[in-house]
C-alpha positions as CSV (number, residue, x, y, z in Angstrom):
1,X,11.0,-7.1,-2.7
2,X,14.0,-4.9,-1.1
3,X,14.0,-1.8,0.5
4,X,16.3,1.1,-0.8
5,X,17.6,4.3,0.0
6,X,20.1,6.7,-1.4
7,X,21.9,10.3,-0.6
8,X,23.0,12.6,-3.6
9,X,25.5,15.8,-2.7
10,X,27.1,18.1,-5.6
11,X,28.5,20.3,-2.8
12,X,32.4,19.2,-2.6
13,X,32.1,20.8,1.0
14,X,29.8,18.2,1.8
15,X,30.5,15.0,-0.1
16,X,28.6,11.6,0.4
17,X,29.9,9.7,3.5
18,X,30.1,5.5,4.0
19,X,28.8,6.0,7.7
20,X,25.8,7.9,7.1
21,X,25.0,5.8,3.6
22,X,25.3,2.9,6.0
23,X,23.3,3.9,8.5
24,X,20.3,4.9,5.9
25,X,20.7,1.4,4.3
26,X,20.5,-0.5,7.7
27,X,16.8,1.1,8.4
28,X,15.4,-1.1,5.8
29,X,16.7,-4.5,6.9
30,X,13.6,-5.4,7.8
31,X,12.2,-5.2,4.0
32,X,15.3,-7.1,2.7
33,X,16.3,-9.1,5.5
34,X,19.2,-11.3,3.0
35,X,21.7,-8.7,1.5
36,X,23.5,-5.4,2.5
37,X,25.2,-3.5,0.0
38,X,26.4,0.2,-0.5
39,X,27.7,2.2,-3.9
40,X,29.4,5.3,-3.4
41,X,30.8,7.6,-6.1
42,X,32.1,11.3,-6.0
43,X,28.8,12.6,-5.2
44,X,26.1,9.9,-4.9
45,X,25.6,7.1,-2.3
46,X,22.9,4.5,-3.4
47,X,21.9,1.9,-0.6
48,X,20.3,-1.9,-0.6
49,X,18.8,-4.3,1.3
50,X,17.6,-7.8,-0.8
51,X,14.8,-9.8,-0.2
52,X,15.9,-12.7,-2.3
53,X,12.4,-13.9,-4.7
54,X,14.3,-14.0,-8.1
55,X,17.4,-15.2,-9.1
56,X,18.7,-15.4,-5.6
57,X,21.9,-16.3,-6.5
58,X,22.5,-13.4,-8.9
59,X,20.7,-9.9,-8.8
60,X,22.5,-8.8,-6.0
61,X,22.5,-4.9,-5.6
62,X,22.9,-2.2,-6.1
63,X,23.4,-3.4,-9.4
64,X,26.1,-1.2,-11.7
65,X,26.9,-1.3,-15.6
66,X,30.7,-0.4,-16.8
67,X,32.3,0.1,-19.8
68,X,36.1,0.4,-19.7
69,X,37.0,0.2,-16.3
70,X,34.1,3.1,-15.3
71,X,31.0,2.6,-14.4
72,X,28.4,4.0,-16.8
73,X,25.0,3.4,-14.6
74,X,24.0,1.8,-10.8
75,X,20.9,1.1,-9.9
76,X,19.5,0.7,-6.6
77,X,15.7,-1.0,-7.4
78,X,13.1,-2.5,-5.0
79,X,10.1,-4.3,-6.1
80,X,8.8,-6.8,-9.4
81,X,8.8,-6.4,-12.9
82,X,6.3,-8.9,-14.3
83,X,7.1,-8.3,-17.8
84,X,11.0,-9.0,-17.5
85,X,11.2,-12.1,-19.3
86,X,9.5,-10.7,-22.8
87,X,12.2,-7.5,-22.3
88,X,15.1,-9.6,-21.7
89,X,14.2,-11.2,-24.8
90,X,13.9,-8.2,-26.9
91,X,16.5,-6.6,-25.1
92,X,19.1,-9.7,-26.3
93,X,17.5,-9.0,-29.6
94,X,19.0,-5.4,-29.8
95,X,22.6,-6.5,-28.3
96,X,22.4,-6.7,-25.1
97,X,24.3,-9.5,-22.9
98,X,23.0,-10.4,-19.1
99,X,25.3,-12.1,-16.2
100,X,22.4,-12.8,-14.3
101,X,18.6,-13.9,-14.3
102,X,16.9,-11.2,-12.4
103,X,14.4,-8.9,-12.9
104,X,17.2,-6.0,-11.5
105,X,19.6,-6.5,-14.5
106,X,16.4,-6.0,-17.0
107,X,15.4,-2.9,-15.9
108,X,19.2,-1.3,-15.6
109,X,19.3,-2.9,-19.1
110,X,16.6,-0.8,-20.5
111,X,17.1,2.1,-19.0
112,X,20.9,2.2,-21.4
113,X,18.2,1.0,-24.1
114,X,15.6,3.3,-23.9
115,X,16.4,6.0,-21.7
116,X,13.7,7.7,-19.5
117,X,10.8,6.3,-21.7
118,X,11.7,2.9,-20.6
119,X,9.5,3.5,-17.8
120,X,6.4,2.8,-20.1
121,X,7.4,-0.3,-20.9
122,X,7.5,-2.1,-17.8
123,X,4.6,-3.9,-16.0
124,X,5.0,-4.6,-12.4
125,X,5.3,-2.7,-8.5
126,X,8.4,-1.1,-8.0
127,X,10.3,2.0,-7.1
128,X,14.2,2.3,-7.9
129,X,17.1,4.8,-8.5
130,X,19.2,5.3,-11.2
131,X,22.5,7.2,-11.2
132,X,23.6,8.2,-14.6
133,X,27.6,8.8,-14.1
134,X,27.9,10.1,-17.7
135,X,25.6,13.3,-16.4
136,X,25.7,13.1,-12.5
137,X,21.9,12.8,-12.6
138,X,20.1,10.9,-10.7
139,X,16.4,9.2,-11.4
140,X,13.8,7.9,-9.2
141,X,11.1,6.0,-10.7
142,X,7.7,4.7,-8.9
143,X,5.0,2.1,-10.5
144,X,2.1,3.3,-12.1
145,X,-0.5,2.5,-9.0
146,X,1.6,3.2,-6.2
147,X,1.8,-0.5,-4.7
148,X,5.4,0.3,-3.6
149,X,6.9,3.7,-1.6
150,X,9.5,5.9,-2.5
151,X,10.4,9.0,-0.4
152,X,12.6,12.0,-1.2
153,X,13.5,14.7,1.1
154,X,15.4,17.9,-1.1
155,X,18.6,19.5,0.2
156,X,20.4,22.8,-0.6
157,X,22.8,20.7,-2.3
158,X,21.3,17.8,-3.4
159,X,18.4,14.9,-2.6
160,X,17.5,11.9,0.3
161,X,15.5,9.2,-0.7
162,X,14.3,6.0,1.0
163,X,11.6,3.4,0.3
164,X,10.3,4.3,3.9
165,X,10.9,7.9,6.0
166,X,13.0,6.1,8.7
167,X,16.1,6.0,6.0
168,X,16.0,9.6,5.4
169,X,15.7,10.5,9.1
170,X,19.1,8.2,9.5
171,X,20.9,11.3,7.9
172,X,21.9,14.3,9.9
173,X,20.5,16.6,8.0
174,X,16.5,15.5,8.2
175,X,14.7,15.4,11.3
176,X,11.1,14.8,12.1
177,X,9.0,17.5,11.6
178,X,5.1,17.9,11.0
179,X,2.8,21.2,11.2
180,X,-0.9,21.9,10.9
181,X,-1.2,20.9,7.0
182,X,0.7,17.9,8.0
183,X,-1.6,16.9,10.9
184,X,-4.3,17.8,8.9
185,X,-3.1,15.2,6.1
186,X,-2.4,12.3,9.1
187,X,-6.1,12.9,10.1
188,X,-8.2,13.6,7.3
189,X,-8.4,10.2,5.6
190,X,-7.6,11.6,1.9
191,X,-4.2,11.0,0.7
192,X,-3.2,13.4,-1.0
193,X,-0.6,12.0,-3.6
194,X,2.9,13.2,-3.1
195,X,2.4,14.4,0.3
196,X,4.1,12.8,3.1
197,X,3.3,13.9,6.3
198,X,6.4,15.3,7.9
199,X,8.0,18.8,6.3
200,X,10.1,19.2,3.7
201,X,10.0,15.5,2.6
202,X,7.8,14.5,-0.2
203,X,6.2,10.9,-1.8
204,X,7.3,10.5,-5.3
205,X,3.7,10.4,-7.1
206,X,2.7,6.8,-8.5
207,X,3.3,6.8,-12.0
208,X,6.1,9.5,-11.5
209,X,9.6,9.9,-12.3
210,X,12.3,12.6,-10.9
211,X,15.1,13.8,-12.5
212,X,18.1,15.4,-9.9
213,X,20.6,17.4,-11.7
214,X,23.2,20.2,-10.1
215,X,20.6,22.7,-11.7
216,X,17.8,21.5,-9.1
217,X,15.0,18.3,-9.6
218,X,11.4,17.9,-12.1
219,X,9.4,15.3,-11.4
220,X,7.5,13.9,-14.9
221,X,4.4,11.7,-15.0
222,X,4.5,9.1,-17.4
223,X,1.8,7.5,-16.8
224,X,-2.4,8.7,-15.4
225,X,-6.0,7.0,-16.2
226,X,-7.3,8.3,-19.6
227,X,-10.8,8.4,-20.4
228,X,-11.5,6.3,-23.4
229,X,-14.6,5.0,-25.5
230,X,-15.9,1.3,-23.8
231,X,-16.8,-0.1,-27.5
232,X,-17.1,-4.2,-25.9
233,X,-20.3,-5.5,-25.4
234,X,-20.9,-7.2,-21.9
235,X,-20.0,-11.1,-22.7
236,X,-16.7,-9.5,-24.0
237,X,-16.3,-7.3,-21.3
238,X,-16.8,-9.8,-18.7
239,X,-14.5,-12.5,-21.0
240,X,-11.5,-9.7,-21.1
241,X,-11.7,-9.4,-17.6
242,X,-11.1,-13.1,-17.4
243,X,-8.2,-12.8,-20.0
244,X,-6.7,-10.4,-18.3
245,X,-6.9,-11.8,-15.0
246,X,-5.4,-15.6,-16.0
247,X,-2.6,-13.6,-17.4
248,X,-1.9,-11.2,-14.1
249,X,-1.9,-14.3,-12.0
250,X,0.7,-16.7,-14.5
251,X,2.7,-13.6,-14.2
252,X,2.7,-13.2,-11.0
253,X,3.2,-16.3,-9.9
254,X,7.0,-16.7,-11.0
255,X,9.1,-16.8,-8.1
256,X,12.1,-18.6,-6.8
257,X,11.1,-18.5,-3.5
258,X,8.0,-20.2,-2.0
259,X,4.5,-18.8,-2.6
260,X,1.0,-18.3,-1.6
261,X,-1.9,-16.6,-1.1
262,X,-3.5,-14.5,1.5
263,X,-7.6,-16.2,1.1
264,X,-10.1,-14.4,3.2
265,X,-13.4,-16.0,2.1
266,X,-14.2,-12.5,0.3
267,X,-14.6,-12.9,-3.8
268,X,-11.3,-10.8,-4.2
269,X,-9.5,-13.0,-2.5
270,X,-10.9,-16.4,-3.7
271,X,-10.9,-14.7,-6.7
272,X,-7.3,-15.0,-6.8
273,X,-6.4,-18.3,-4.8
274,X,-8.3,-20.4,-7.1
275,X,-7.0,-19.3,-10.3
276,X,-3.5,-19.4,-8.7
277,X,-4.5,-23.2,-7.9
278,X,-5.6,-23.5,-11.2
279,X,-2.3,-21.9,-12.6
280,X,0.0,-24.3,-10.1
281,X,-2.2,-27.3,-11.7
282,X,-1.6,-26.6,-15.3
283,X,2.0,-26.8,-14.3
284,X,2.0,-30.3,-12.4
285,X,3.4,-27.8,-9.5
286,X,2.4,-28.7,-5.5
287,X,-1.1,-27.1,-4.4
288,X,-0.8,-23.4,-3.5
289,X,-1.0,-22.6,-0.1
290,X,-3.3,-20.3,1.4
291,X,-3.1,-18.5,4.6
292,X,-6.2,-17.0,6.2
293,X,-6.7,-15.0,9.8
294,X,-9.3,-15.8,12.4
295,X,-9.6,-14.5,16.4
296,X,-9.8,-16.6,19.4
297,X,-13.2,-17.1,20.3
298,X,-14.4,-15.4,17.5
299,X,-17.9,-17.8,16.6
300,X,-19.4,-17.2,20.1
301,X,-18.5,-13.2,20.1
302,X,-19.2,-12.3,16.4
303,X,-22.9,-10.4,15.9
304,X,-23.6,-9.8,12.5
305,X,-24.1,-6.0,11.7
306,X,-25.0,-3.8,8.8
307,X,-20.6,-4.2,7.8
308,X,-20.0,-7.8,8.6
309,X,-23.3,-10.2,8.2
310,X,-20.9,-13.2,8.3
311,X,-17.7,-14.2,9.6
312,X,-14.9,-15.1,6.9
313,X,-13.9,-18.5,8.2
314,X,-16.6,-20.7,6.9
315,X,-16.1,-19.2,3.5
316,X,-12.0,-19.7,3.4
317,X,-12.3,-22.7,4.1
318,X,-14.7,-23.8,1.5
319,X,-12.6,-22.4,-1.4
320,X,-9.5,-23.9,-0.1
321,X,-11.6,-27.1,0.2
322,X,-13.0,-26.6,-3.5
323,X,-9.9,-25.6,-5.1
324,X,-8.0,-28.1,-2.8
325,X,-5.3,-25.0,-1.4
326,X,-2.8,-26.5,1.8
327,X,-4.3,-24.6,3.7
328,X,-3.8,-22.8,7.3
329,X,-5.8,-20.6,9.2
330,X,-3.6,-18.1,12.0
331,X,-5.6,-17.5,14.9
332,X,-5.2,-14.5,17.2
333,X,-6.2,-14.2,21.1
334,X,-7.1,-10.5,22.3
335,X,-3.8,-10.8,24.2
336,X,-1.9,-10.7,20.6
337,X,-3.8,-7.8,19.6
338,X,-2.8,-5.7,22.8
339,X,0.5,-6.7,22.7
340,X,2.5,-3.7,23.1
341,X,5.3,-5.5,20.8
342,X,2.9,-5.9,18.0
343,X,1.5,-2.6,17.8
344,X,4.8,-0.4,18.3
345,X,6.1,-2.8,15.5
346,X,3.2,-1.5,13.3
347,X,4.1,1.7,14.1
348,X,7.7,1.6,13.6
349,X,6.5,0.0,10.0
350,X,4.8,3.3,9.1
351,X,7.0,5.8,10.4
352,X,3.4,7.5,11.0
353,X,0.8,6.8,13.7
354,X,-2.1,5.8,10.9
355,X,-3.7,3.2,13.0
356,X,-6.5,0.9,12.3
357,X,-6.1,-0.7,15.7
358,X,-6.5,-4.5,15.8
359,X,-7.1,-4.4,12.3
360,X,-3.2,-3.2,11.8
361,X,-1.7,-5.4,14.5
362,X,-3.9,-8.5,13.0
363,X,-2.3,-7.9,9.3
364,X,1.1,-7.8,10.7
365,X,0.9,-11.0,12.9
366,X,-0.7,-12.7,9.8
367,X,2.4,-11.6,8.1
368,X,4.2,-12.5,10.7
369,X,2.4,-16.1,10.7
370,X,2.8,-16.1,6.8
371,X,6.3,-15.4,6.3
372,X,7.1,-18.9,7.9
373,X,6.1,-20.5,5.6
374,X,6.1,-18.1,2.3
375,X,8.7,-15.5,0.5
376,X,5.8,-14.1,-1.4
377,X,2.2,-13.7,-1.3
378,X,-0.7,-12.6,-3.5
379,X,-3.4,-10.5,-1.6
380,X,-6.6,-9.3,-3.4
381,X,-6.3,-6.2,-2.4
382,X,-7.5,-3.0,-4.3
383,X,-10.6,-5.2,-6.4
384,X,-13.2,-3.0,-4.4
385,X,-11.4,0.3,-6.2
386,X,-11.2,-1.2,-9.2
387,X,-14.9,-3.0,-10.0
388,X,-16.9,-0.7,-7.4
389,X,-17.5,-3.0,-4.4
390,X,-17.0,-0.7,-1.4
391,X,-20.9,-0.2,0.0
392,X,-20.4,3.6,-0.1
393,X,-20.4,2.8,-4.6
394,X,-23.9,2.0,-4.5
395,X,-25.2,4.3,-1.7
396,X,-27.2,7.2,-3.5
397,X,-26.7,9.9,-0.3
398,X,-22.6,8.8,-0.2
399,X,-22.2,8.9,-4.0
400,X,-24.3,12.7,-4.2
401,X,-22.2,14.1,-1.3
402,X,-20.0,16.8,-1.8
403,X,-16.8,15.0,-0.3
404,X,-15.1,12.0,-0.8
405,X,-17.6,9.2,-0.3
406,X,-15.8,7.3,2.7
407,X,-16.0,10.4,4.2
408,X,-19.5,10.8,3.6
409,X,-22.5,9.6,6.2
410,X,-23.5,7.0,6.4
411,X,-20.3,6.0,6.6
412,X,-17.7,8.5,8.1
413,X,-14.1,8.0,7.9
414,X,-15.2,4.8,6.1
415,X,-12.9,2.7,8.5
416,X,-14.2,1.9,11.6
417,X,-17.7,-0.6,11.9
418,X,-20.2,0.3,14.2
419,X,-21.0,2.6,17.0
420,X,-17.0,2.7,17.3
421,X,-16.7,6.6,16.9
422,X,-14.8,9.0,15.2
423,X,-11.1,9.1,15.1
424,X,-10.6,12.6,16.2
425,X,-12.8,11.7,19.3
426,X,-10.1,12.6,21.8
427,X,-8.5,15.1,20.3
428,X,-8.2,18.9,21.3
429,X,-11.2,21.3,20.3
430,X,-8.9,23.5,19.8
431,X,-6.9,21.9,17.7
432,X,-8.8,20.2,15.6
433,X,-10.2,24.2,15.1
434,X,-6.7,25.3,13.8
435,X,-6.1,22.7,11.3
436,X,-9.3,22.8,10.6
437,X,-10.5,19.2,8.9
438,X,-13.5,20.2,7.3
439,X,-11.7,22.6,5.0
440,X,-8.5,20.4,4.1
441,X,-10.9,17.7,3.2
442,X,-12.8,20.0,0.9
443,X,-9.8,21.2,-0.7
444,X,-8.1,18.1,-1.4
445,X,-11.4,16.9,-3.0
446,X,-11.7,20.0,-5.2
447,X,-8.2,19.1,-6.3
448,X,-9.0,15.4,-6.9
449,X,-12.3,16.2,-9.2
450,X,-10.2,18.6,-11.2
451,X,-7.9,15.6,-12.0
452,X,-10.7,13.2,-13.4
453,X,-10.6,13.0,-17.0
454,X,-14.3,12.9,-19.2
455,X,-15.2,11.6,-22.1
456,X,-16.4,14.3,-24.7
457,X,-20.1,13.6,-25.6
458,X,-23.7,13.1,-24.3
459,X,-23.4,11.0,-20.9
460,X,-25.6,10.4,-18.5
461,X,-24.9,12.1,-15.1
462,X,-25.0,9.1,-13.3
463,X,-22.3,7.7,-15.2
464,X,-20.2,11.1,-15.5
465,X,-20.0,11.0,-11.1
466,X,-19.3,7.3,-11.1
467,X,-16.7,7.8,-13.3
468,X,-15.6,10.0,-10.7
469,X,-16.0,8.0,-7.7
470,X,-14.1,5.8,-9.2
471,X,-11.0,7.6,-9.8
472,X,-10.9,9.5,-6.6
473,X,-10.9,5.6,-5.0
474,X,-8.4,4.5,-7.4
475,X,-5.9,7.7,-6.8
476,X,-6.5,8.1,-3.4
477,X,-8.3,5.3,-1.0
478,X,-6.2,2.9,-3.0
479,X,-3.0,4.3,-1.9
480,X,-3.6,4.9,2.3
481,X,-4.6,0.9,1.9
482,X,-1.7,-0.4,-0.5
483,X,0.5,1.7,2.0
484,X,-0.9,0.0,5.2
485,X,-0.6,-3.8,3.3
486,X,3.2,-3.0,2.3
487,X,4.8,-1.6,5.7
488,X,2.9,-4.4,7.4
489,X,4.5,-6.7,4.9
490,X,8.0,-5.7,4.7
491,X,8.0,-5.2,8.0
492,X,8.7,-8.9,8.4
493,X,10.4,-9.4,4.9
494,X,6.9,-11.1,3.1
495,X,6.8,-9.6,-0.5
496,X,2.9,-8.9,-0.9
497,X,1.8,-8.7,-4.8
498,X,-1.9,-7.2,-5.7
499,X,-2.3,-8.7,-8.8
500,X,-5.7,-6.4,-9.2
501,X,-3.5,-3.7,-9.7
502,X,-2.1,-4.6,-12.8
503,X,-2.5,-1.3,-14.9
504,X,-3.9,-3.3,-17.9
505,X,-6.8,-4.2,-15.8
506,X,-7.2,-1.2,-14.0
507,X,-7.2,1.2,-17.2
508,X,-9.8,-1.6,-18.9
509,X,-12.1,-1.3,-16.1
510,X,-12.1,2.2,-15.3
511,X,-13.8,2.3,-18.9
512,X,-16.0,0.2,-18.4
513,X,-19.5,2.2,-17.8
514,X,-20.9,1.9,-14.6
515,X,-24.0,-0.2,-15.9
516,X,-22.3,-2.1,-17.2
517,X,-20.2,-2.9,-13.7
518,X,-23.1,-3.3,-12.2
519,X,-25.3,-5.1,-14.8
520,X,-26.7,-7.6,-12.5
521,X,-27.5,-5.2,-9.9
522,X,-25.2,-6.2,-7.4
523,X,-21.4,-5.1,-6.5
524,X,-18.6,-6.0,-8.5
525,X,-20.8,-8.0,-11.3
526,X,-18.0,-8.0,-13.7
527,X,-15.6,-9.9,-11.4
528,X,-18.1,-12.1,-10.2
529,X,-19.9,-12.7,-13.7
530,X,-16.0,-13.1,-14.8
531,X,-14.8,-15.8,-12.2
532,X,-18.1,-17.6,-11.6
533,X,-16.9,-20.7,-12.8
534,X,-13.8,-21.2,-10.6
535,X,-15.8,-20.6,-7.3
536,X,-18.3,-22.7,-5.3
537,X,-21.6,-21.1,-4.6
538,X,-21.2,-19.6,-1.6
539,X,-18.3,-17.5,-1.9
540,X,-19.7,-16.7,-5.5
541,X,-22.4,-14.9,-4.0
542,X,-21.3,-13.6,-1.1
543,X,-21.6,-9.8,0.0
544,X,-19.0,-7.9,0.5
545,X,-17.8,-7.7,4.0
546,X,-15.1,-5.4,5.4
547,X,-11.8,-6.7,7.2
548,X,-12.4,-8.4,10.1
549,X,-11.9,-7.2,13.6
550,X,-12.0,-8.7,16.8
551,X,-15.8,-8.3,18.7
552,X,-14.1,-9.8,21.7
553,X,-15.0,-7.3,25.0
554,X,-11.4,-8.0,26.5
555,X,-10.3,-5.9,23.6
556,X,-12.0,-2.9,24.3
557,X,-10.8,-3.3,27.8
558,X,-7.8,-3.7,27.3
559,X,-7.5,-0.7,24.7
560,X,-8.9,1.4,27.8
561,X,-6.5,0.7,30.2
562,X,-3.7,1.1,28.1
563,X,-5.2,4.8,27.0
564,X,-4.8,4.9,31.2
565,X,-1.4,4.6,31.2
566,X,-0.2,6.3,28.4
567,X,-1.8,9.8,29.5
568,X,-1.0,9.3,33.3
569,X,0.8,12.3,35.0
570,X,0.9,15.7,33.4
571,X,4.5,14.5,31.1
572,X,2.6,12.3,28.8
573,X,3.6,14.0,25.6
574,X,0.4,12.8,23.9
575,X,-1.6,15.0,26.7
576,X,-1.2,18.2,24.9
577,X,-3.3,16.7,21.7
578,X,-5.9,15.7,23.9
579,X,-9.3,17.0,25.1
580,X,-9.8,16.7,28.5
581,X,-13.2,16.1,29.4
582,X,-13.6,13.3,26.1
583,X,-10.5,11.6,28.0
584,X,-12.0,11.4,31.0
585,X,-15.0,9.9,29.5
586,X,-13.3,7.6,27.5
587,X,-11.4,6.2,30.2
588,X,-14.5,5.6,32.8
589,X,-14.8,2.2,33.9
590,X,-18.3,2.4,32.2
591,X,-16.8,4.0,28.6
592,X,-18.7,1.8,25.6
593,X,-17.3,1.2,22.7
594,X,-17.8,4.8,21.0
595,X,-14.1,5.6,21.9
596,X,-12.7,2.4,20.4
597,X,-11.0,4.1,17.3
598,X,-9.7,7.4,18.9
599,X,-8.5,5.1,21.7
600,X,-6.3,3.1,19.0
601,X,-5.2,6.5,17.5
602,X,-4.1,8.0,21.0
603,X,-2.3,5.0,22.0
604,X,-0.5,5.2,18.4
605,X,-0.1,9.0,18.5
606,X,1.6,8.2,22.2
607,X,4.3,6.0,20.9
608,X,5.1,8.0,18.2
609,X,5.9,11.5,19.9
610,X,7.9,9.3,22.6
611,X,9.9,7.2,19.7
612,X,10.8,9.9,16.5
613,X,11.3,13.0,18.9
614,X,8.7,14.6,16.4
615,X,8.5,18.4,16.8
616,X,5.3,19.6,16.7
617,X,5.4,22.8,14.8
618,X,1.7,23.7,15.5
């Protein structure tokens, strides 16, 4: 995985410049910690930073392609292509020579080939720029699902992009920026595709391209979930899930750089560690290892609740001991979680003050833990969007309600456990008035529905809103959480891959009627029914719980005196934001728990105004 970032001028007045490329580049040297390097032409600038996972050696970037003494096309590309070995092949077939064994040189090889359609022929997680020097036109590309970032910011005379918004605020001419729609976006929990937060810069939508000419830019979608006919009965079903599956992991398990697996106890999770050990067998390779997170303390404070009956630790280590994993297990005292180190590096990962308090700073010192030992990691993230095993799927009220069911009660912002509040808790009544929540959450989910494609035909209506459900989870919940699981990765160079997000899989499953996901009654029957056989008992059966949190009391305590400090004196810039009376509350030597999310939110708000010099255009 690399992070990239780019500048494209036509204005001769204003040409390209090495400083400022420079400076863009540097910002991502935490997402590609093992190579610098800088292409400049007349009127384009493309930047790189390498993590090394294939063909470390070779592959080093950006990456350009010349004929007679000119180059023809660079490329500037950050992420996997899965399928690169079949087109290398096919590519050789149809003339093509390669200096090196990467993934890089495949994809700038089939983009001569095939042109802009190549994009449909690749399976993978990546987002990458392509200047064409025969037309001065530049390309952006981003994978299907999202799993990896691309930003673009438009100028008068050209573009900035960057795989994160800290290498487009490097250049002079962007600066920090957000207004009520954009506060409204940072709060509301929906993720709208394409929008980014701060004005005037935009996300390239997943399964996008852009084209850039001197004319002005078009973005194209290449690829969306299509509704189509589920003709496989449900041993079939459940047998292709398998197929597919075995075929995601083999894949994804080629790298020249050590490898594991993040193993949380869950089925997702195990799901994937044991038929990564059973891929590593078939190959007479080492064990995999597996890496799974735990708090100080954590037996004698946890208290089963309607989220989390059980704590994951018992069940980790019974798959790794079934599928005989090396395994490790990072443990964090509250004192890690409250370090002020950890969670302005969080922040400084997202460029944003999204916060899911210890849960953020705990994935990013796991990270931390894991990239010791590992270049690359497979996570099971995104199986609850794909099979249907968040709890708000099979809760009648949430799946009726006119919103976005993790916004729906029960559940609420679908984040937070327990009696720990709202996120908007401390927050200005007033405020929260002018941007107005309610309403941006009701548009954004008019605009989502309007975007699910039905099959023509009788249906029942139970299967017409599940359908539904489950593409507003799989265009946007998916998305906030692949975002939170790649900054926290790159920000310590671990490449994370979600081999449940292969778009094979995805597109099978989203056809797959909803009775038929559910045919045993439970959550995620086809996964389970699936992968049965590779799991012990236990974890086989286990409900879904959410990710873990800390229960220890110091936390809370901590959080509040921190919220103490931060809005002390009448300069504290997060002040203005607040409500007075809810901070006072909340910062009572008696304040419970119900302030524990807006608490994390503030302290993250706080660090972010006093760090990006963000002007709040309110």
């Amino acid at each position: 995985m690399c992070g990239i970032a780019g500048w494209v001028s036509y204005d001769p007045a204003r040409p390209v410049t090495p400083d400022t490329a420079d400076a863009m580049t540097e910002t991502m040297a935490c997402r590609g910690p093992d190579a610098h390097g800088v292409w400049l032409d007349r009127r384009v600038a493309l930047g790189h930073r390498r993590l090394a996972v294939i063909d470390p050696d070779g592959g080093k970037q950006p990456m350009t392609f010349e004929r007679d003494g000119r180059t023809v096309v660079a490329l500037t590309y950050s992420g996997e292509v899965f399928n690169f070995l079949e087109l290398r092949r096919e590519l050789i077939g149809l003339g093509h020579t390669f200096r090196t064994h990467s993934d890089t040189e495949v994809v700038l090889h089939a983009y001569l080939e095939w042109g802009e359609d190549f994009t449909e022929r690749l399976n993978g997680m990546y987002a990458f720029a392509v200047w064409d020097a025969r037309t001065d036109e530049l390309l952006l590309v981003r994978d299907r699902m999202g799993i990896k970032p691309l930003y673009y910011y438009p100028l008068a005379d050209g573009l900035l992009f960057g795989s994160e918004p800290k290498a487009i605020f490097a250049h002079p001419g962007a600066r920090p920026a957000i207004d009520h729609e954009g506060l409204a976006e940072l709060l509301a929990f929906t993720k709208t595709p394409g929008h980014a937060v701060y004005k005037g810069m935009y996300e390239l939508r997943p399964g996008h391209t852009l084209r850039l000419r001197r004319e002005g830019l078009r973005t194209r979608r290449y690829w969306a979930l299509e509704a189509r006919d589920h003709t496989d009965d449900l041993d079939t079903t459940v047998g292709r899930v398998r197929e597919l599956l075995e075929d995601i992991i083999a894949r994804q398990m080629i790298s020249d750089v050590p490898l594991g697996t993040l193993l949380s106890g869950g089925l997702d999770s195990s799901v994937i560690t044991a038929l990564a050990a059973r891929h590593r067998a078939s190959t007479g390779a080492p064990p995999v290892q597996s890496f799974a997170l735990d708090f100080a303390r954590h037996s004698e404070n946890f208290r089963a609740n309607d989220w989390r009956g059980t704590p994951d630790t018992p069940f980790a280590e019974a798959l790794a001991r079934h599928v005989g994993s090396d395994h490790r297990v990072v443990t964090l005292p509250s004192t890690a979680l409250l370090d002020t180190a950890a969670r302005q590096a969080v922040m400084r990962a997202r460029d944003l003050p999204f916060d899911l308090g210890d849960g953020d700073t705990s994935l990013y010192l796991l990270f931390k833990a894991v990239r010791e030992q590992c270049t690359v990691a497979l996570s099971g993230e995104s199986a609850d969007e794909v099979f249907g095993g968040y709890r708000w799927f099979h809760h009648p009220d949430a799946v009726a309600a006119d919103t976005f069911p993790w916004l729906a009660p029960p559940f609420g912002t679908g984040i937070s456990g327990p009696g720990s509040g709202s996120t908007e808790a401390l927050l200005d009544r007033g405020l929260l008035e002018k941007i107005d929540l309610h309403g941006y959450r009701a548009e954004r989910y008019r605009e989502a529905l309007a975007e699910v494609p039905h099959l023509d035909g009788d249906v029942s209506p139970l299967e017409r809103r599940m359908r539904e459900v489950s593409h507003l989870h799989l265009t946007r919940f998916v998305q906030w959480m692949l975002d939170r699981k790649d900054r926290a990765s790159m920000a310590v160079g671990l490449e994370v891959r979600v081999p449940f997000c292969d778009h094979r899989l995805v597109e099978y499953v989203f056809n797959t009627p909803w009775a038929m996901k559910t045919f045993d009654g439970r959550e995620k029957s086809l996964l389970r029914a699936a992968t049965r056989d590779v799991l012990p008992p236990e974890v086989a059966d286990r409900v879904k719980a959410p990710y873990p949190t800390t229960q220890d009391p110091h936390y809370l305590a901590g959080l509040r005196t921190g919220l103490k400090r931060v809005t002390e004196g009448p300069d504290a810039p997060v002040r203005a934001l607040l409500d007075a009376p809810s901070l006072a509350a909340a910062t009572a030597d008696d304040a419970g728990p119900a302030f524990r999310t807006s608490t994390e939110l503030v302290l993250a708000l706080d660090f972010w105004l006093r760090s990006y010099d963000v002007s709040l255009e309110l």
